[in-house]
Structures are given as C-alpha cells and as structure tokens.
C-alpha positions as CSV (number, residue, x, y, z in Angstrom):
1,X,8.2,10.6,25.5
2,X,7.3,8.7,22.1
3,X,7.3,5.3,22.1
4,X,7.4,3.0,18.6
5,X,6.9,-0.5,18.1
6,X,8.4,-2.3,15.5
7,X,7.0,-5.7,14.4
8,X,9.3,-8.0,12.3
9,X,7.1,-10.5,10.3
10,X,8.7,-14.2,9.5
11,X,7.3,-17.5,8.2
12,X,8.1,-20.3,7.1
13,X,9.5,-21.1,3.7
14,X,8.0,-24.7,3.3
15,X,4.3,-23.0,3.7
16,X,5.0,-20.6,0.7
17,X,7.6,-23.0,-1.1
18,X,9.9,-20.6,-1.0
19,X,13.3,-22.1,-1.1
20,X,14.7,-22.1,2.3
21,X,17.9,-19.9,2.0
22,X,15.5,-16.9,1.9
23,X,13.3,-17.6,4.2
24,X,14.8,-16.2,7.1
25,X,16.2,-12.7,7.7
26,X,19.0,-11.5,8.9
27,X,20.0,-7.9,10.0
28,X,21.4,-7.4,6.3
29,X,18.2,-7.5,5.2
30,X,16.6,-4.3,4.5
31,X,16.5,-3.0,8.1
32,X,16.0,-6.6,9.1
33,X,12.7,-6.9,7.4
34,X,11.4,-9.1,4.7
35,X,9.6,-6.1,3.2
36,X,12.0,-3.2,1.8
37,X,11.4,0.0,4.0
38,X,11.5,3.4,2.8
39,X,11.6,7.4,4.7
40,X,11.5,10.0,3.3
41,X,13.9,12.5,5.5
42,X,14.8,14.8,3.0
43,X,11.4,15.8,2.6
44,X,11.5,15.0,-1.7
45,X,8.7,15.4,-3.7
46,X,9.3,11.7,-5.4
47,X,11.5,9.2,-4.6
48,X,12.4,6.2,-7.5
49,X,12.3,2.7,-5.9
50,X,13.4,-0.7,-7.4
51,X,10.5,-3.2,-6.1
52,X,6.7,-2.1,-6.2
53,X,5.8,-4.1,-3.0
54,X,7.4,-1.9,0.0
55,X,6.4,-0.2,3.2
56,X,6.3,3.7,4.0
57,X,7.6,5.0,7.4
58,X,7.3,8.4,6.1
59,X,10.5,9.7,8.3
60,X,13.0,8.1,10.2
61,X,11.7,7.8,14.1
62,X,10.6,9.5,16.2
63,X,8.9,11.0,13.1
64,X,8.0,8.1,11.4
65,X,3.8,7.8,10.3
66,X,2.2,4.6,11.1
67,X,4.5,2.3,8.4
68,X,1.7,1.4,5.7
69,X,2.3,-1.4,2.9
70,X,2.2,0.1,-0.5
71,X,1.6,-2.3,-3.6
72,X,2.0,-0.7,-6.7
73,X,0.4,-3.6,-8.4
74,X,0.4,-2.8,-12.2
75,X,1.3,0.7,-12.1
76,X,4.6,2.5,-11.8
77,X,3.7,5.5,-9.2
78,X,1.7,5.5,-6.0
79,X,1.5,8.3,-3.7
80,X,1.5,7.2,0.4
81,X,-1.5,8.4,1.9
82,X,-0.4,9.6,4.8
83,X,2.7,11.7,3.8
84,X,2.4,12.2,0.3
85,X,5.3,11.0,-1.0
86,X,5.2,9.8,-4.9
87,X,7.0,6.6,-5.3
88,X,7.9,5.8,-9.1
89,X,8.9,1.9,-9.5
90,X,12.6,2.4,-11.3
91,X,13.2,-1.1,-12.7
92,X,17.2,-0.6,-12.8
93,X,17.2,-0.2,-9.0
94,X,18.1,-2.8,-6.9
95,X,15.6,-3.1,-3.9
96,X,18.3,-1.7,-1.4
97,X,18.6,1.4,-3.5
98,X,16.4,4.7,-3.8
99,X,16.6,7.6,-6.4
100,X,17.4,10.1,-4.5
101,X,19.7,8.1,-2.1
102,X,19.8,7.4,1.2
103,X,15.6,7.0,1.7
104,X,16.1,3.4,3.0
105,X,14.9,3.0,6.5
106,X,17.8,1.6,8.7
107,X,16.1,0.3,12.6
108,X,18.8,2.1,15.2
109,X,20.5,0.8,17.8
110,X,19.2,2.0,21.0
C-alpha cells in the first residue's frame, strides 16, 4: 500500500503585510495550496505555466515524485529534476491554467 502526505503551508498575512483577504486559503485555491501545483499525467514533453514560482508533483498520486518547489527566478524555462518536465513561464496564462490543459494538480477526495 502507498501512503502520501500532503502538507498545506499557511501564515499569517500581518507577518508578510500581505493584505488579509489573501492570506488564507480556501479549497478554491489551487488544490487548496498557496503555491500553484502542477502534474504532469500526460506524460508532455513541456508544459506552459502562467506563474514562475510553483511546485512539481510529477503525476497525479499514487504516482506523484516527492513535490519539489521550482523558482524560475529570471528565466522563462526550468526543467524538474526529478521527472524532467520543461516548464516555460507563459505570461498570458493565468496561474490556474497550463498549456497543455488539464496539468493542474487537484488533492482527491478520499
């Protein structure tokens, strides 16, 4: 049996100032994270994001890879090192959407 742990991270918007209507998530938020969450199912050579701060579960679970942060800091590609996806930032994406679609990773109900 595999067993996966998910951690959600929160904090507090007065120690960041960040105004308070974001500080909190909710489960419309990017699979309840704060961090946008991206798999790669369909097994795609690249996939087109629209932030270049996200994290990489590599497939949906059970086959997910350890779920790594990836910070594309001034460039526009970065390849995950465990499953070698390319990610190219794609600035007329929202954060919710991926080029191809459907590579957002969405927790399941048990």
């Amino acid at each position: 049996m595999c067993h996966a742990a998910l951690w959600l991270y929160t904090f507090e918007a007065e120690d960041y100032n960040v105004p308070a209507h974001i500080s909190k998530h909710s489960e419309t938020d990017m699979a309840g994270h704060n961090i946008p969450h991206f798999q790669n199912d369909g097994g795609h050579r690249v996939i087109e994001v629209g932030v270049k701060e996200f994290m990489c579960t590599g497939a949906s679970v059970p086959f997910d890879h350890p779920h790594i942060f990836i910070d594309m800091g001034d460039d526009n590609e970065k390849v995950c090192s465990y499953c070698s996806t390319l990610y190219r930032f794609n600035g007329a994406l929202k954060p919710s959407q991926t080029n191809p679609a459907g590579c957002v990773f969405h927790v399941k109900a048990a």
